[in-house]
N, C-alpha and C positions, 0 to 999 in steps of 0.2 A: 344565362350565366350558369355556368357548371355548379354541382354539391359542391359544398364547401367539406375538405377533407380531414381525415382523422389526425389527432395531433401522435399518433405514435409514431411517428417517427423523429419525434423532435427529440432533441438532445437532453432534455431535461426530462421525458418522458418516465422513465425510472422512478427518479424522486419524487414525481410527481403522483406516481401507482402508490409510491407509499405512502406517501401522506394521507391519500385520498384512503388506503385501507383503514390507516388510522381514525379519521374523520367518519366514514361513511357505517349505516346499518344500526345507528343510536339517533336518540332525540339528541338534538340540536338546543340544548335549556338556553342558552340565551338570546337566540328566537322566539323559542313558546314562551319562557317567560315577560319579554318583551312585549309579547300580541299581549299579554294578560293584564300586564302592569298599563299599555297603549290603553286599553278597552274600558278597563275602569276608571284611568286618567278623564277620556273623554264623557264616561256615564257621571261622572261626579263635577264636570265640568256642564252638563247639559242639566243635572239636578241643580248646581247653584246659580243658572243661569235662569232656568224658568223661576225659581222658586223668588227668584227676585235679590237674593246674597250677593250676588258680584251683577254691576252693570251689564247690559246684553252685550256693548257693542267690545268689554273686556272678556264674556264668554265666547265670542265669533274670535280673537286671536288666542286665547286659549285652546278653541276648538282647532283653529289650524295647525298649532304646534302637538296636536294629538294626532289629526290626520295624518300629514303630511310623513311620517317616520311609520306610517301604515303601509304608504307603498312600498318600504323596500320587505316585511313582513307578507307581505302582499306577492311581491315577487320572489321570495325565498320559494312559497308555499305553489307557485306555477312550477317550479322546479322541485317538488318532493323533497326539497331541501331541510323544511322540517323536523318530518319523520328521517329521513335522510336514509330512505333505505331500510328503515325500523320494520322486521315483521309484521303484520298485522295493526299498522297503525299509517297508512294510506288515508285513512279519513280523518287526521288529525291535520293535516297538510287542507286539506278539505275545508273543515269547521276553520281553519285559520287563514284559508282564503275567501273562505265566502262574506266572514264577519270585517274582515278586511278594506274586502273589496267593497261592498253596502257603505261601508264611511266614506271609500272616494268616491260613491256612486256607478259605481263598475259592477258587473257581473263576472263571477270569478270564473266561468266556465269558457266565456267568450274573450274574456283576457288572457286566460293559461293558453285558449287552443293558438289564439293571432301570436300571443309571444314567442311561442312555441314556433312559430312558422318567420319571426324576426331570427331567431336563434339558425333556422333551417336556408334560410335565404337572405343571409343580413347583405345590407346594401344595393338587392336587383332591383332596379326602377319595378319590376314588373311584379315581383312576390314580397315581398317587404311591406308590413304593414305600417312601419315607422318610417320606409324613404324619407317619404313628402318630408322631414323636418330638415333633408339635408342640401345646404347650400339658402336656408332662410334666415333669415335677420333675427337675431336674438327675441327683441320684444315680439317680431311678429310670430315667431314659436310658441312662445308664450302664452298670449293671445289664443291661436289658435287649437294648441295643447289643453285650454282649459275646458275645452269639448271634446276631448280624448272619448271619453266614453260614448258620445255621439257617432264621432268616426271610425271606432271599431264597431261599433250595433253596425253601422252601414255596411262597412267590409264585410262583416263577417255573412250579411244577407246577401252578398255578391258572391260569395265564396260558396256560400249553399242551395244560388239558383245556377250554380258553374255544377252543382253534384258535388261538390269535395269537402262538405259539411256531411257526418252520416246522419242519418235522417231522426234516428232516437234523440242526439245530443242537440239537434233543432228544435223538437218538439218542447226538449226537457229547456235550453235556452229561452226558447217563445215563451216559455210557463214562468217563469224568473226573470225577466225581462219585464214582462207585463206586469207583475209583485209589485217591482222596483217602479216603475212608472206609478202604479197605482197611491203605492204611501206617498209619493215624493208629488202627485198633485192635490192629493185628500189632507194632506200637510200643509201645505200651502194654500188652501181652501181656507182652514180649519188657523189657523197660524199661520201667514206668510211672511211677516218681517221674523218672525222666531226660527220659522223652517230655512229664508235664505239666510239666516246671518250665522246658523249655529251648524247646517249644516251643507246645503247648496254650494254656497258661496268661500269658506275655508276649505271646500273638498275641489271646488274648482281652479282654487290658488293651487292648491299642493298639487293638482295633476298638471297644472303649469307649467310650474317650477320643477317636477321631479323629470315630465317629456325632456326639459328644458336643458336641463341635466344631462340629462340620456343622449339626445344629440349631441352635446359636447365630448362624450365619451366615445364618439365615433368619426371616422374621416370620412368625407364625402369622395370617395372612390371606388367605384364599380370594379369589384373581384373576390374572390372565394376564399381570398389569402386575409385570415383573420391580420395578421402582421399588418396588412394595408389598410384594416376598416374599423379597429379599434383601438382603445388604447389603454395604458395604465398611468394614473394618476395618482400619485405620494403627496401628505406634506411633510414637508420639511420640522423638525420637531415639533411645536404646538399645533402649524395649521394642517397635521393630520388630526385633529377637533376640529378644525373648520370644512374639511377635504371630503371626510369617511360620512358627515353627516349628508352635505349636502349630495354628495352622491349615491346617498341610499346604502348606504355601504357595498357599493360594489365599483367604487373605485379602482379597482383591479381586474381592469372588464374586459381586458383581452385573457387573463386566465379565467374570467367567469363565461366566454364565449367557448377555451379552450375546454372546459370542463365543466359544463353547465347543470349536470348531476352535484357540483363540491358545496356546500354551505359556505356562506362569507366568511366562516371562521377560520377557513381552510386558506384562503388567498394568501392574506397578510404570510401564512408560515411558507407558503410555495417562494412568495418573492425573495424573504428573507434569505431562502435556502438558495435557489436558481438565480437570482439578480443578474450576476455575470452571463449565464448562459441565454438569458433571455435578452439580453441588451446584444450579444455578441449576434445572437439569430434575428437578430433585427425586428424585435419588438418596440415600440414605440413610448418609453419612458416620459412622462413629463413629472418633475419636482416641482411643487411651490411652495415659495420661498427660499430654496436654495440658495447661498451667497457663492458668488463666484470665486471660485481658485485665485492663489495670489498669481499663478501664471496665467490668468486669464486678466487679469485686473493691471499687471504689467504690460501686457501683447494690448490691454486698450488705451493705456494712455501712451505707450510708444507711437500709435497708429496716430 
């Protein structure tokens, strides 16, 4: 399957340079404050859990509701999204993937690079890290998603005995890799109903549910034309609260494939702005909750 090609020449391209000028080369505060506010949530949620204050099995849905809004924080920061372009602050993006990533039990090096390469080959049976999830049955996504971090370690040591791993970022992965294994069996030694319920087990729901996600934000169709392989998802006034969360906030995932450099904050004003043009170019809209037009509501009960 061919690169997938540059969106300048789309019709909305313009507005879309400038928003993104607006947006881009600043910290992104309701990101970083979000990782901050997430980090503490869950460190005060794992202190009143051991310490005995709140029941364990109320700290393990606690701790999932901490995790799980990790990954899309998680996913801002594979994207530089961030620092967003900020001089000299490349390593903030860094410190808030790596502390991210540890709560889903991901390694942020090995996530950014496979993401990185879903962004670059989304959809080809053959370079897509995330295919496999298209065209499977909801639960069994699910299921199988909750080993995410499992099946990217594997790829990615397929990717580096192929040569297309550079040899430093293997070395430095092997070394953060083995960490992560390490506390996560010496935990479980030491504490193993405490280690899976507060933190194994809610890290395994959210990478789930958010794979889970992620497929739905995509169509199972082999081509290079972002138009055909992703989509944008609204809700309709309140169940954008229910829409933007569960999608990690990147609900707007055919402009976040088109521009994968924009912070989430950036979408919501593209759409706002572009809507028309983007529906006219054959972007793939879905509303939920939408009520139907009274001309749609007449042409059905005529029928």
């Amino acid at each position: 399957m061919s690169t997938i090609t540059r969106p300048a020449e789309r019709p909305y391209a313009a507005a879309a340079a400038r928003i993104l000028k607006q947006e881009m080369g600043r910290i992104v505060w309701p990101t970083a404050v979000a990782s901050v506010v997430i980090f503490l949530a869950y460190g005060l949620t794992l202190y009143l859990a051991l310490s005995g204050t709140i029941p364990i099995l109320l700290g393990a849905v606690l701790a999932f509701i901490c995790i799980h809004p990790s990954a899309a924080v998680l996913h801002e920061a594979s994207h530089r999204a961030v620092s967003s372009g900020a001089k000299g602050l490349r390593w903030l993006d860094d410190l808030v993937g790596y502390v991210h990533g540890l709560m889903l039990t991901y390694d942020f090096g090995i996530f950014r690079f496979l993401h990185l390469r879903h962004h670059q080959h989304t959809n080809d049976p053959a370079a897509d890290p995330d295919y496999w999830m298209q065209g499977r049955r909801p639960l069994v996504i699910f299921y199988l998603a909750m080993f995410s971090p499992l099946h990217y370690l594997r790829l990615f040591i397929e990717l580096a005995r192929k040569g297309q791993v550079p040899r430093r970022e293997m070395v430095w992965a092997t070394a953060r890799v083995l960490a992560i294994v390490i506390t996560i069996v010496a935990l479980m030694v030491v504490a193993p109903g405490k280690t899976f319920l507060l933190w194994v087990f809610p890290a395994s729901v959210a990478s789930g549910i958010v794979n889970l996600s992620h497929s739905m934000l995509h169509r199972p169709v082999v081509s290079a034309d972002r138009r055909m392989t992703t989509l944008i998802v609204r809700g309709e006034r309140l169940w954008e609260w229910v829409v933007s969360p569960f999608f990690w906030l990147n609900n707007h995932h055919f402009l976040h494939h088109e521009f994968p450099r924009a912070p989430f904050t950036a979408h919501g004003r593209m759409f706002r702005e572009f809507e028309g043009q983007l529906r006219a170019d054959g972007v793939q809209v879905l509303i939920v909750g939408q009520q139907p037009s009274r001309q749609e509501v007449r042409t059905g009960a005529s029928a």
